[in-house]
N, C-alpha and C positions, 0 to 999 in steps of 0.2 A: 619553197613549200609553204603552203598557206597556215596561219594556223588558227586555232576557233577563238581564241581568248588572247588578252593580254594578261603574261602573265611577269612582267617587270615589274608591278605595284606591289605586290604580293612576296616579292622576291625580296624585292629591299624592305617590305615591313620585319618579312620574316630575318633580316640578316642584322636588321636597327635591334630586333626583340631579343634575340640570340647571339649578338656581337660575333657573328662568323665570321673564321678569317680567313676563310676560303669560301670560293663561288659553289653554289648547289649547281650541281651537276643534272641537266634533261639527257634521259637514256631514252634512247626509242630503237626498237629492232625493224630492220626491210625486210622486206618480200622478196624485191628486187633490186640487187646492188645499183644497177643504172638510176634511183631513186637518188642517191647521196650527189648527184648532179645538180639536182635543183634545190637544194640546202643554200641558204646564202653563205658563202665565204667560209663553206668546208675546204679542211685543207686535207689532203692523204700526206704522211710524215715520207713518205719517200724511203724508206726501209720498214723491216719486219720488226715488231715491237709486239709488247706482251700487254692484256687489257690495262692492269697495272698502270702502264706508261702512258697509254690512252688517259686515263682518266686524273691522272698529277698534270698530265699537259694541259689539259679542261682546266682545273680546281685553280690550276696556277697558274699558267700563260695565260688564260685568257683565251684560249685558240677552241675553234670548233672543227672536233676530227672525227674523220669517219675511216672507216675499215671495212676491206670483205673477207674473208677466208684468208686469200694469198696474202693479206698485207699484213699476220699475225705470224707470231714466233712460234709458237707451240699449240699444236691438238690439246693441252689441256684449256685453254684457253677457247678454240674455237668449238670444240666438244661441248662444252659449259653451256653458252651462250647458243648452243644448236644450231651455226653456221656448218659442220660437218661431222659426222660420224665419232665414236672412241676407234682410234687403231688398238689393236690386240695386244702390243704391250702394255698399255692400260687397263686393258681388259683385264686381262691375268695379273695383274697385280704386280709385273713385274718392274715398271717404272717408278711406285711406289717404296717401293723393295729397297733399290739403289739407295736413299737416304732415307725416308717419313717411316718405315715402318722394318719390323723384324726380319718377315719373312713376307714370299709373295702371298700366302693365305691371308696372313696381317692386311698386307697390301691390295688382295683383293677385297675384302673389308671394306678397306679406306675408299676403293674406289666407287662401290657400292652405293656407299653412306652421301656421295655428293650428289647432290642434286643437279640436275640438268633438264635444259629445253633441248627436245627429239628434235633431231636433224630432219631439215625437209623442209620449213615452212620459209627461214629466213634466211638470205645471202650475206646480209651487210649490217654494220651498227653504226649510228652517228652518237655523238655524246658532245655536247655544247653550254658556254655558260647558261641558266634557266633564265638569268634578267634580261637578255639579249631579247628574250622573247623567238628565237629559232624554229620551233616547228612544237606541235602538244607532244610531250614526251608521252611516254609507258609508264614511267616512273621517275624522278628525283633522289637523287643520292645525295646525302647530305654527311659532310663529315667535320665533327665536332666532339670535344671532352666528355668526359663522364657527366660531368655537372650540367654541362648545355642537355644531352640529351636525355639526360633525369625529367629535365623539363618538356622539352620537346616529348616525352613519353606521357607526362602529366597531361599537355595538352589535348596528344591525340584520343587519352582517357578521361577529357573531359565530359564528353558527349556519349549517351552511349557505349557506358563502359563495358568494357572485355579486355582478360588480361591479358599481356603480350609476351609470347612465349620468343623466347632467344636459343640458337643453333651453333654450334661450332664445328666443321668438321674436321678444323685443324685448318691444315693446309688447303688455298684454292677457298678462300673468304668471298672471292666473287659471288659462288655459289650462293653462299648461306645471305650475302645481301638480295642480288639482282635475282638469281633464278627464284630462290623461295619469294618473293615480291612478287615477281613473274608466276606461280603457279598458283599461290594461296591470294592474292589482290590484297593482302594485306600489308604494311609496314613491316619489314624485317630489318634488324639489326643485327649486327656481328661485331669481331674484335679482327682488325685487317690482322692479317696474315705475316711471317715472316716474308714472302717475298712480295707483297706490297709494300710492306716499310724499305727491303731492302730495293728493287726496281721503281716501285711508286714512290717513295719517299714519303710515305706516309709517318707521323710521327709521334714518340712515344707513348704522348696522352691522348690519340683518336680513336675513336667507335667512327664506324659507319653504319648509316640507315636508308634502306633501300625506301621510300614511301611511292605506291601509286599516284599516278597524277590529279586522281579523281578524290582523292584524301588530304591532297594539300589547301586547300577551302578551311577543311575543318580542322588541320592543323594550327594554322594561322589564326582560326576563330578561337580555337582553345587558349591559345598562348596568349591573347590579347583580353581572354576573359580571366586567368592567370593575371597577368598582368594589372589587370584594375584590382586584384583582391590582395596586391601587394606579393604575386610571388614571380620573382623576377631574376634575370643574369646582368651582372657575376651575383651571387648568393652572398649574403651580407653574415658575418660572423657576429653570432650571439654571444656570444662567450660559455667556455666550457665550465667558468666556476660562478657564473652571475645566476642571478636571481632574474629569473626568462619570464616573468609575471608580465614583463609590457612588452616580449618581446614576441609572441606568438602572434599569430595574423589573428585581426578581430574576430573574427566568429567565435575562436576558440578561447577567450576573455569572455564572450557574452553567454555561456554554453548555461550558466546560471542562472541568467536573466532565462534563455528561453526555457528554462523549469519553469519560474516561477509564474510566468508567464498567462503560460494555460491553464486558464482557474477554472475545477473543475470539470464537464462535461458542454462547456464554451465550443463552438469553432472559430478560429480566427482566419478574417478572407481578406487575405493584402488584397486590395485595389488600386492598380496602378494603370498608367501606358504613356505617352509621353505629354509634352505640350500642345494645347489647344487639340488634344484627344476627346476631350467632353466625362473628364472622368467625373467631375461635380455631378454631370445630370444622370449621367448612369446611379452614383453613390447616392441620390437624393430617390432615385425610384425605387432603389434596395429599404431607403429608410422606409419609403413609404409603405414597405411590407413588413417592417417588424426590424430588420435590422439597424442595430446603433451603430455610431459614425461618429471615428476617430479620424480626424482630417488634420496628417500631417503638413500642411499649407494651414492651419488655423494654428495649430500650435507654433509652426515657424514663426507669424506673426506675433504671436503671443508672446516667445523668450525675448523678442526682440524691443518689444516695450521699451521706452526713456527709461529710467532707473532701475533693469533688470539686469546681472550680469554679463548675457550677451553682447545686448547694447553698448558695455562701456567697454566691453575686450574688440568689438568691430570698428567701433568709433576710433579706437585709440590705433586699430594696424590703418583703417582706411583713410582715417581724417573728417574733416568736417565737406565734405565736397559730396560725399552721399545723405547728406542729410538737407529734408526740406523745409520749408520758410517756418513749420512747425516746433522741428528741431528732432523731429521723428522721422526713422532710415527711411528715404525713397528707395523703393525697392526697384524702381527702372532702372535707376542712375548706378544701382549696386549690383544690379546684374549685368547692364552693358559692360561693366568692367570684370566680373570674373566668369561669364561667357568667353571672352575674349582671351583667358589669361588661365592655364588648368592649373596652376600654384597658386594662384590667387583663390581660384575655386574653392583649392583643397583647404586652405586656410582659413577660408569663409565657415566650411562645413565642421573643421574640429572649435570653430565657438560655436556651431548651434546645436550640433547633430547629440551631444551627449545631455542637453540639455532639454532639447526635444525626447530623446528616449527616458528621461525621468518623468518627464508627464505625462508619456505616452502609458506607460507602467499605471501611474496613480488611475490612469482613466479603465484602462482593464479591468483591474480588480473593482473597481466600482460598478463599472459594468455585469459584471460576473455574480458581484455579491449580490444583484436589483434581479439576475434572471439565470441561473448557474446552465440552461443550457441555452440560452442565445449562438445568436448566429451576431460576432461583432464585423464588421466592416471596418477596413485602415485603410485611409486614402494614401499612398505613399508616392508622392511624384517620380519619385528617385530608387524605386526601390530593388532593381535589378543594378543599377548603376552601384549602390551602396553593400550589395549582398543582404539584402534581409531577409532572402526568400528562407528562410531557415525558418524564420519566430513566425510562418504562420503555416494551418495547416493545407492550405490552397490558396493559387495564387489566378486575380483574375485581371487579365490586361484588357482594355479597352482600347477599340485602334480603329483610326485612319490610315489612311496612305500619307506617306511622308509627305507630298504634293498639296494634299487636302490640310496637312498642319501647317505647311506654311500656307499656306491662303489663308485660314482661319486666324494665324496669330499675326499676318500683317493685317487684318480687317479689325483685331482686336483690340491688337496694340497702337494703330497709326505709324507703322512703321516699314521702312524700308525692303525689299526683297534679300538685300546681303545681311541684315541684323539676323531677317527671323530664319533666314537658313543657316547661318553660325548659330542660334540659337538649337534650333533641331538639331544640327548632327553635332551638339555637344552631348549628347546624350547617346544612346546604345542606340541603333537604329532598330524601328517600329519591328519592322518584319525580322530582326534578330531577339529581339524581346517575346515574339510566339514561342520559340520553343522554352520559355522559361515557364509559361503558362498552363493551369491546368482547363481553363478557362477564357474564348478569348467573346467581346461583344464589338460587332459591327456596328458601330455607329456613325457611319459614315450617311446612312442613308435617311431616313425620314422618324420624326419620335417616336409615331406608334410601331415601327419596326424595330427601334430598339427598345420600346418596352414590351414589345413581345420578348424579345429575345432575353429579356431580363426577368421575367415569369418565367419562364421555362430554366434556367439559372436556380432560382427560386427554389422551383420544384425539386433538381438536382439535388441544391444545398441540404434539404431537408433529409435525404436521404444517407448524408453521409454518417458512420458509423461515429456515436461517440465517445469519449472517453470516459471513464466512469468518474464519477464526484469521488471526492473523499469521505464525506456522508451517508453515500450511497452502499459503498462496500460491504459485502457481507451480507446483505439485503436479498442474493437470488438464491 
């Protein structure tokens, strides 16, 4: 069975980001049982076994098994999953009865309350490790602790948020994963069931989550945007009687700064997009209309000065080998190395970045105080990468095609084709930095096409609602 995607890349990110110790499971339902022939290297277990078993022999052998009707133990099982019919003792409640519930009225209740796919459509189920890459599932089963899927729940609520409602109907947890997945196309999780733990061998601390195949993209994309803003597995313990002042993820440390920030009836337009994007000539057309320009790239140069504190905290971790015949950082020779090296990066960035946001500040308020309703411009290189989208009140990307930055920054730099694409995809890739955007300029194409497009920007900006001065209050 062919299938449209590779989806083994995506597998192992997602199992590196979530330390799963068990395989994600690809669910897909047939049409026609004669289908499970062309699976590569399905195996039928050779007796009747319950889903249960099916899916611990996935998670944990490693084996890719498929099933039709006859090769299952129980109509609750096949009923479920809509390979055939409920028989009537199910119906009536009366199989419930026997153990799960009081009475058959109880019991019919219970059987009520489970969800199922109507019989008729499908014969057969295969269920396969997801990295193998076997056929595009229906959906992904994934089973993992309370704490993994805290996050994995963060992730899928990164984008687009909608809260995600959770179902139990007790017994028969298949339901409340596979089939509600299967009817709503959304992510469902449940709590397995006693006779998955006790048949599946599932184990004391697992949740399971049904996700559509078509939601694992954005999975992965959440937990990887998680991931750079420091919230990560295993979950690092704060301590329950310390003073949590540095222990909070940065935003929530700077929640201060972005009060103080916005002076006045100011708007602030982060300007970002990646390397060799052309965000200079976009920012210089902005000034030429009246907007001032905060260009983080002139500040970075700036802390970094011979005698300024940065200087002597970079000097002292990297050595004298980034510095040139001047005795002033080359900034080629200090980026080849922490390009290359994302611990180096990050060590480069806590000497400059807090030192850069103190200037950054003095120059706001200057700003604000010369024109209290300006439109300021922040040229920020990094500023999806770093989370700063918060401190302003729109954010505008300027973009090329990934293709088009490296051409531009090997023609710029005199350098190599392997530098300047480690170079680019150290950074969030272009076309994932769109949806951060309220705002995006094509400048891919000719100047006067982007300063068209940078008028019309313009005009936008002007309209946006602002906030009132402190001055001003009380005035209408």
């Amino acid at each position: 069975m062919n299938t449209t995607r590779d989806w083994s890349k995506l597998t192992r990110r997602l199992e590196q980001l979530l330390r799963l110790r068990a395989f994600p499971i690809a669910f897909k339902l047939l049409e026609k049982k004669e289908t499970l022939e062309a699976i590569p290297l399905v195996r039928r277990l050779g007796h009747r076994s319950t889903l249960c078993q099916l899916l611990n022999t996935v998670r944990s052998f490693d084996w890719t098994v498929g099933a039709d009707a006859g090769d299952l133990t129980s109509p609750m099982c096949t009923s479920i999953i809509g390979l055939t019919d409920m028989p009537d003792y199910l119906k009536d409640g009366t199989f419930r009865s026997i153990i799960w519930a009081k009475t058959k009225r109880d019991g019919k209740k219970f059987e009520n309350a489970i969800p199922r796919i109507p019989p008729g459509r499908y014969e057969a189920v295969v269920l396969a490790p997801l990295v193998y890459n076997p056929f595009d599932p229906d959906m992904v089963l994934i089973y993992a602790n309370p704490a993994q899927m805290i996050l994995l729940i963060n992730a899928l609520q990164f984008e687009d948020y909608e809260v995600m409602e959770f179902f139990c109907v007790g017994e028969s947890s298949c339901a409340d994963a596979i089939v509600r997945c299967h009817q709503t196309g959304k992510p469902s999780l449940t709590i397995p069931c006693y006779g998955e733990r006790r048949y599946g061998h599932t184990q004391d601390d697992e949740l399971v989550m049904a996700i559509p195949a078509a939601k694992m993209d954005k999975a992965l994309a959440g937990l990887e945007a998680l991931y750079r803003r420091g919230i990560r597995y295993p979950v690092s313990y704060a301590g329950a009687q310390s003073d949590l002042a540095d222990a909070f993820p940065g935003a929530y440390g700077s929640l201060a700064g972005l009060v103080s920030t916005g002076q006045g009836s100011t708007i602030l337009l982060g300007v970002t997009g990646s390397i060799s994007t052309g965000k200079s000539t976009v920012s210089a057309m902005l000034e030429e209309l009246g907007a001032p320009l905060i260009d983080f790239d002139i500040l970075a140069r700036t802390i970094v000065e011979p005698g300024r504190p940065a200087y002597q905290d970079i000097l002292s971790y990297f050595g004298k080998q980034i510095l040139d015949e001047s005795g002033a950082i080359d900034r080629k020779k200090l980026g080849a190395i922490v390009f290359a090296d994302m611990e180096k990066r990050k060590k480069l960035e806590s000497f400059t970045h807090p030192r850069i946001g103190g200037e950054y500040v003095q120059l706001v308020a200057r700003y604000a105080a010369e024109n209290p309703r300006a439109i300021i411009q922040v040229s920020v290189p990094l500023l999806i990468e770093t989370n700063m989208n918060f401190m302003f009140d729109k954010i505008l990307l300027v973009y090329v095609s990934e293709e088009e930055q490296i051409r531009r920054l090997m023609a710029r730099d005199g350098i190599g084709r392997a530098l300047a694409e480690s170079m680019v995809r150290s950074q969030i890739s272009i076309e994932e930095k769109k949806g951060y955007a309220d705002y995006v300029i094509d400048n891919s194409g000719t100047t006067e096409a982007t300063r068209s497009q940078v008028s019309a920007l313009w005009g936008e900006l002007q309209k946006i609602p602002r906030r009132q001065a402190a001055g001003e209050k009380g005035k209408n």
